[in-house]
C-alpha positions as CSV (number, residue, x, y, z in Angstrom):
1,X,-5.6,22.2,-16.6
2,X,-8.3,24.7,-16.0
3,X,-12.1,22.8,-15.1
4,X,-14.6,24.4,-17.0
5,X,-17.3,25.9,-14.6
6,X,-20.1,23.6,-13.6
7,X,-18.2,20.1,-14.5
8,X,-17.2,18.1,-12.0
9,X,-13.9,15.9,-13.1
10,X,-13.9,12.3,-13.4
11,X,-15.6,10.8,-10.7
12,X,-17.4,8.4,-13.1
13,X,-15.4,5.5,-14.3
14,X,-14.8,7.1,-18.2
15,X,-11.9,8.4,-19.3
16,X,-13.8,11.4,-20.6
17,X,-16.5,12.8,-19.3
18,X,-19.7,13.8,-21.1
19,X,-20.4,17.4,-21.7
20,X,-17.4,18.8,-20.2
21,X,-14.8,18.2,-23.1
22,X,-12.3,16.8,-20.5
23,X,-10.0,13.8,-20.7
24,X,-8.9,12.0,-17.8
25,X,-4.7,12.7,-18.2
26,X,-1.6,9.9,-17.5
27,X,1.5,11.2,-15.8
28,X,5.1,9.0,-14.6
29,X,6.5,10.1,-11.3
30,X,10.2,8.8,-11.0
31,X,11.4,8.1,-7.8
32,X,14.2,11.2,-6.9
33,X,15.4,12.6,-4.0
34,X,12.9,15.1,-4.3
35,X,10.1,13.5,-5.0
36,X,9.9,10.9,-2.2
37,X,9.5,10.7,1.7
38,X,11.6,9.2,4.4
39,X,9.5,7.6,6.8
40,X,6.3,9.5,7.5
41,X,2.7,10.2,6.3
42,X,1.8,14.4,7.0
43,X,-0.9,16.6,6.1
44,X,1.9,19.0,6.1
45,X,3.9,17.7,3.6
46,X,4.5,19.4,0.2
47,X,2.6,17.7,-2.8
48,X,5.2,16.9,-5.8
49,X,2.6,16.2,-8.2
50,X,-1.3,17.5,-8.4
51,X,-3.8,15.4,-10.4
52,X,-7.6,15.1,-10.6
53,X,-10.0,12.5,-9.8
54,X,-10.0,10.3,-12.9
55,X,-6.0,10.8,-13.5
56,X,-3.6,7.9,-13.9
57,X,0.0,8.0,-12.5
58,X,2.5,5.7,-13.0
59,X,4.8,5.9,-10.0
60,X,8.3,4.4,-9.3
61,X,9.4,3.7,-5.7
62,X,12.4,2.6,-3.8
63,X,13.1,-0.3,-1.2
64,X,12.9,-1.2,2.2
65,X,16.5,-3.0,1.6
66,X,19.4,-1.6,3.3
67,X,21.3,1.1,1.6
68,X,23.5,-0.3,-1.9
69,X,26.5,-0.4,-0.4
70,X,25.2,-3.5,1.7
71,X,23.4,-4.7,-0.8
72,X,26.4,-4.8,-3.1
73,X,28.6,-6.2,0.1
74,X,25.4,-9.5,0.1
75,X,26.6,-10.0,-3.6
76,X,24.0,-7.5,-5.6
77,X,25.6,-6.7,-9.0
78,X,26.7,-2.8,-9.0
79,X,25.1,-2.3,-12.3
80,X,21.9,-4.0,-11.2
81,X,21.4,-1.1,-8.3
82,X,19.3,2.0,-10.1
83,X,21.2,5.3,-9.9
84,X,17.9,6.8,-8.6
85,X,18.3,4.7,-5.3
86,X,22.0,5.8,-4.9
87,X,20.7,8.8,-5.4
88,X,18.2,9.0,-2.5
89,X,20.3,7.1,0.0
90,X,22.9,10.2,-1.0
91,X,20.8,13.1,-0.9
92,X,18.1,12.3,1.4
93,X,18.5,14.3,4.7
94,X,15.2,14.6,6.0
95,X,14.4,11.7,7.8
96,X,12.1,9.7,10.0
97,X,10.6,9.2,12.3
98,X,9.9,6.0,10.0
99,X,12.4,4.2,7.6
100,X,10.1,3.2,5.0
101,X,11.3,5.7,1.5
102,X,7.8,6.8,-0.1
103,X,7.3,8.2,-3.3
104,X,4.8,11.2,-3.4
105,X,3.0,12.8,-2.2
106,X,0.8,13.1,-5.0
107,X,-2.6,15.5,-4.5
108,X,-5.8,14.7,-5.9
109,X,-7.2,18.4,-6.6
110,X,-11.1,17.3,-5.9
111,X,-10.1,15.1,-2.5
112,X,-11.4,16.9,1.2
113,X,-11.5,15.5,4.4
114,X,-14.6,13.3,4.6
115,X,-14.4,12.0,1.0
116,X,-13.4,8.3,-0.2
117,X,-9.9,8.0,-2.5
118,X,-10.5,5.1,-4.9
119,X,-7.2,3.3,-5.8
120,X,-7.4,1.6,-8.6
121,X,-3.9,-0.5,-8.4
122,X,-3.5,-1.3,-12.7
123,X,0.2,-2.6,-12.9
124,X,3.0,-3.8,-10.5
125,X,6.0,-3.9,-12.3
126,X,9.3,-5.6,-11.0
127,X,12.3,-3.5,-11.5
128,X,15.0,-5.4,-10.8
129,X,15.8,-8.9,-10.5
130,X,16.6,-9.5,-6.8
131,X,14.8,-8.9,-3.8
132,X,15.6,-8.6,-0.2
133,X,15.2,-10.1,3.5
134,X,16.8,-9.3,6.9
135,X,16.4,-9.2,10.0
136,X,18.2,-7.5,13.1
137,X,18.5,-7.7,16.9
138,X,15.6,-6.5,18.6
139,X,13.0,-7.0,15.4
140,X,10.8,-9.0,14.2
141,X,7.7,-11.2,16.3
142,X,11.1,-13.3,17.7
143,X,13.2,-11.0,18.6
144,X,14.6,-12.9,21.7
145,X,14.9,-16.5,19.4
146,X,16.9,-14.3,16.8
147,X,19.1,-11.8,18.3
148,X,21.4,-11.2,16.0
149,X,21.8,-9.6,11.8
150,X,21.5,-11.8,9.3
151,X,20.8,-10.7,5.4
152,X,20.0,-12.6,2.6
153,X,19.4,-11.9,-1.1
154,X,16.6,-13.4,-3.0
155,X,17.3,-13.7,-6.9
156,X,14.1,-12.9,-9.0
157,X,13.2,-14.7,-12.2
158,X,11.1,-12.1,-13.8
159,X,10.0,-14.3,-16.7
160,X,9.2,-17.6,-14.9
161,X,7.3,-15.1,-11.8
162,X,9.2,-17.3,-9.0
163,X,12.1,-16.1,-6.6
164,X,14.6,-18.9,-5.8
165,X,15.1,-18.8,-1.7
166,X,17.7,-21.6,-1.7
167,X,18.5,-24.9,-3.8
168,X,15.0,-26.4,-4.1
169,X,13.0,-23.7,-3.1
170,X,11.0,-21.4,-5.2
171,X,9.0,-18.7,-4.4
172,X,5.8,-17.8,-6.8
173,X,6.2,-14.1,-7.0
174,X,3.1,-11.5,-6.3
175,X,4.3,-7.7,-6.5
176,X,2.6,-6.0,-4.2
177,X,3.4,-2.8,-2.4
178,X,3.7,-2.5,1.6
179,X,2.5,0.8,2.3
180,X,0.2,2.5,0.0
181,X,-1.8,5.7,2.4
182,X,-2.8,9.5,2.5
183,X,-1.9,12.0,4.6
184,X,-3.2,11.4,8.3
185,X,-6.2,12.7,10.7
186,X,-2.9,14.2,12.7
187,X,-1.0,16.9,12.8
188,X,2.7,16.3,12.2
189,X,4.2,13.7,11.1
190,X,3.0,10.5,11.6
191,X,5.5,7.2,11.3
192,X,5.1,5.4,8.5
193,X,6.0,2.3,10.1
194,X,2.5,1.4,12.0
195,X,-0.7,1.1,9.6
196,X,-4.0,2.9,10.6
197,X,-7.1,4.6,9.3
198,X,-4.5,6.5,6.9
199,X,-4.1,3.0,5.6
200,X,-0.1,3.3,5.3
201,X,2.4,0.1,6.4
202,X,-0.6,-2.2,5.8
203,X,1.9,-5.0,4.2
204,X,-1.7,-6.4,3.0
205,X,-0.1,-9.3,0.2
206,X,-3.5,-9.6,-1.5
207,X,-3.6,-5.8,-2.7
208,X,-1.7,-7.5,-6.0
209,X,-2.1,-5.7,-9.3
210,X,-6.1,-6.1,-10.3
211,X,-7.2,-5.3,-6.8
212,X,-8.8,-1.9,-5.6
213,X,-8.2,0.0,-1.8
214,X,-10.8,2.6,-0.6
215,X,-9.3,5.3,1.8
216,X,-10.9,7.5,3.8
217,X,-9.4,11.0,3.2
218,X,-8.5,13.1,6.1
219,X,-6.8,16.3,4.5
220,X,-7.4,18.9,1.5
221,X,-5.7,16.5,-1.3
222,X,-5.8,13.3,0.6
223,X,-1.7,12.8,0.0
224,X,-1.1,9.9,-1.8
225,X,2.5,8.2,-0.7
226,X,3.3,4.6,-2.0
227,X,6.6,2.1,-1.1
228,X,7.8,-0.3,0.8
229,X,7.4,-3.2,-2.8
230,X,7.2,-6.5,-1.9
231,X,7.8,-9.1,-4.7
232,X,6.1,-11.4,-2.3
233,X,5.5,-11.9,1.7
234,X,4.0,-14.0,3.6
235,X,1.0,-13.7,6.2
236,X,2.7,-12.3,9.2
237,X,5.7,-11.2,7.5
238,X,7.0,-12.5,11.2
239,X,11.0,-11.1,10.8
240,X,9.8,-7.6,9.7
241,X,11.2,-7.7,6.1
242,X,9.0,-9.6,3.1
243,X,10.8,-10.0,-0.2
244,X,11.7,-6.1,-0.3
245,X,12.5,-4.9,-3.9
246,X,12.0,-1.9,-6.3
247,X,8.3,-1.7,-8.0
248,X,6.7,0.9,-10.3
249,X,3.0,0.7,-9.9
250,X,0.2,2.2,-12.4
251,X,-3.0,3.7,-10.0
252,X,-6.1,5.0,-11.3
253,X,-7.8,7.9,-8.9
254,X,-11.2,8.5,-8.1
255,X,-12.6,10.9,-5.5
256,X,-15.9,9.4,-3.9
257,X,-18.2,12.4,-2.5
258,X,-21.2,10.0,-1.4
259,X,-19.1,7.7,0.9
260,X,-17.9,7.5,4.0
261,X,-15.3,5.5,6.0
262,X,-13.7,4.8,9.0
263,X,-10.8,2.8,8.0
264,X,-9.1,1.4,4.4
265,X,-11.0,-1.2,2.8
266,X,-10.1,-3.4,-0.3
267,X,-11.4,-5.2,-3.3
268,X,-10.1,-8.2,-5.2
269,X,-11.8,-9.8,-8.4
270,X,-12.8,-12.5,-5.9
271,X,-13.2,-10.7,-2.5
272,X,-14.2,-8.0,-0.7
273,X,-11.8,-6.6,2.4
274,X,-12.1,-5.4,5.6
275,X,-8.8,-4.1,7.8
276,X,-8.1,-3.8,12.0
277,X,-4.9,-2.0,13.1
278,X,-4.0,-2.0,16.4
279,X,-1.0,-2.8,18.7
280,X,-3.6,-5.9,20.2
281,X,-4.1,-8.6,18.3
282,X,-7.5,-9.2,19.2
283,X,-8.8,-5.4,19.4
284,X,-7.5,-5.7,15.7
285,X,-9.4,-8.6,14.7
286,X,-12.4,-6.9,16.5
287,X,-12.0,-4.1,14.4
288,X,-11.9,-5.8,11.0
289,X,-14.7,-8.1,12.1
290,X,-16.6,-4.7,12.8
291,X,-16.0,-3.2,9.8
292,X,-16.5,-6.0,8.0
293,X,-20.2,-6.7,9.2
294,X,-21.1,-2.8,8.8
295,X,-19.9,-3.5,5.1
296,X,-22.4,-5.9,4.8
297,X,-25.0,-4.3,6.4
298,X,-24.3,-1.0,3.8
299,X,-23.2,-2.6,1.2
300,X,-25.4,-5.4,1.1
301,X,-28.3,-4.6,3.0
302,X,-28.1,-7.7,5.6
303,X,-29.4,-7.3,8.9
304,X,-26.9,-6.9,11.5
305,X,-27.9,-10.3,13.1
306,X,-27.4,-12.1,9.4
307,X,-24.2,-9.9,9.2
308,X,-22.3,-11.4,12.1
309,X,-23.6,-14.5,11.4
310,X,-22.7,-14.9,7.7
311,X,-19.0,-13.4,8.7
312,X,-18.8,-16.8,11.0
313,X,-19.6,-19.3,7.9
314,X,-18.2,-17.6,5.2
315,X,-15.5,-14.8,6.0
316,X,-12.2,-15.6,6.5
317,X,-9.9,-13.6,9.2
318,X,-6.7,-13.3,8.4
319,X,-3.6,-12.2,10.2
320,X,-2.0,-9.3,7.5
321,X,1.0,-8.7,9.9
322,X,2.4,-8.9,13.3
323,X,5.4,-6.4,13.5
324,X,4.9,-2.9,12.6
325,X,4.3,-1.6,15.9
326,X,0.3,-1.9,15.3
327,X,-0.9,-6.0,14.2
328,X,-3.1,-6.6,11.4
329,X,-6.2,-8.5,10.5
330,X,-7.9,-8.6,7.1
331,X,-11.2,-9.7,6.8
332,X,-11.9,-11.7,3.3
333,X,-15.9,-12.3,2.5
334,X,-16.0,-14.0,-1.2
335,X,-17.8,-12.7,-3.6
336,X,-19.0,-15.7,-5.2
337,X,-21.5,-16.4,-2.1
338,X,-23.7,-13.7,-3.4
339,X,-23.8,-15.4,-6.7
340,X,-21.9,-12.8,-8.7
């Protein structure tokens, strides 16, 4: 669709945008062996589908589980495996240097390097009903207490939300995906295993449908990949696997010309988000603490004194995840204690 000359497309939150005649459009992006990614975020890489800031795209992803012949081995139902993930465990060639199987990239047309991509997550749907956990020699925070394979499948009540780990223990489900990023400030390609300022691997569990993550854009397009769906995880996620399964997840995009960031943030209906990467704990915690007091210096116009100091009474740290070859820290600073 041709822009006509002076308007600039759907930056504003409407659908339509005054004067121009223009209506923001909806497009599905099925997960196909050419339309996703094995294991890395590039500037380089080809877009599959080209939208503009205000565009909607539903987008289906694959797994982190292992390939459906193990799956159906751990007691999976043959007819509950999709075709399209036999499909790109088939006919997928290019791989690495990651594992994680992305779907995109999509290109927002109106997205340059030192703009903000707006990610408005709308819907996390669960596509099948079983999810995934493993671990493997050599993985995971414990790798020396655990140094051996073991697999287990999770079954997933759809209806009820829950996922039933074992006799007596049920598992309240929150879809969420585990890497959600743009194309990075690098040439090449960069792993998608370890999160950064591309966002990426973040395995963040509060970026739940509702929620909204602001990346900093680093190439013409910005590059939007998603994966890696989680029907649930914990903080930590200490073997290296969550509750990996098969999502389809509805974004809104919005291209932000008059803002400027370092690293990803987020925004829940009752939080606002900060995020540290880095393979040190503690430098990753400094980093989301930093970030989360220059938030609140912008964003709320505290001095930096008040800053650090309301981050100590009111902000929660969190650890996001400790094994993707960089550790996460999330900062969470309520809303409610501005009286909104």
């Amino acid at each position: 669709m041709k822009i006509p000359p002076g308007c600039l497309r759907a930056v504003a939150a409407a659908a339509v945008l005054t004067g121009c005649g223009l209506q923001a459009e909806e497009y599905t992006l099925p997960a196909t062996p050419s339309t996703v990614v094995w294991g890395y975020y590039s500037a380089q890489a080809k877009p599959v589908l080209k939208v503009h800031s205000g565009d909607t795209v539903r987008m289906q992803t694959a797994s982190s589980c292992p390939p459906p012949a193990r799956l159906e081995a751990a007691g999976v139902r043959p007819s509950d495996i999709p075709q399209y993930l036999r499909d790109i465990h088939e006919k997928v060639t290019d791989k690495g240097p990651g594992g994680h199987i992305l779907t995109g990239p999509v290109a927002i047309e109106e997205a340059q390097p030192g703009d903000v991509l707006e990610v408005q997550i709308q819907k996390i749907d669960l596509d099948v009903p079983y999810s995934c956990n493993n671990f493997g020699p050599g993985r995971g925070f414990l790798p020396n207490d655990f140094p051996y394979a073991r697999m287990k499948i999770i079954p997933l009540d759809r209806e009820r939300m829950l996922g039933q780990f074992g006799p007596g223990i049920q598992i309240p489900l929150r879809p969420f995906f585990g890497s959600m990023g743009v194309a990075p400030p690098t040439n090449g390609r960069l792993n998608s295993g370890p999160p950064w300022m591309h966002a990426g691997n973040m395995d963040n569990k509060e970026l739940v449908a509702g929620t909204t993550l602001y990346i900093p854009v680093h190439a013409a397009g910005a590059l939007f990949e998603v994966g890696d769906g989680h029907a649930g995880q914990g903080n930590g996620e200490v073997d290296i696997t969550a509750m990996e399964t098969l999502l389809t997840g509805t974004f809104r995009f919005i291209v932000h010309k008059d803002q400027h960031l370092l690293w990803p943030r987020a925004e829940t209906p009752t939080h606002y988000i900060t995020m540290g990467f880095d393979e040190d704990l503690k430098t990753a915690t400094e980093i989301a603490l930093r970030n989360m007091i220059d938030f609140l210096v912008t964003e709320k116009h505290l001095s930096r004194d008040d800053a650090y100091m309301l981050s100590s009474v009111a902000v929660d740290l969190d650890i996001t995840q400790l094994v993707d070859g960089k550790s996460g820290v999330h900062a969470m600073c309520p809303k409610m204690i501005f009286g909104k």
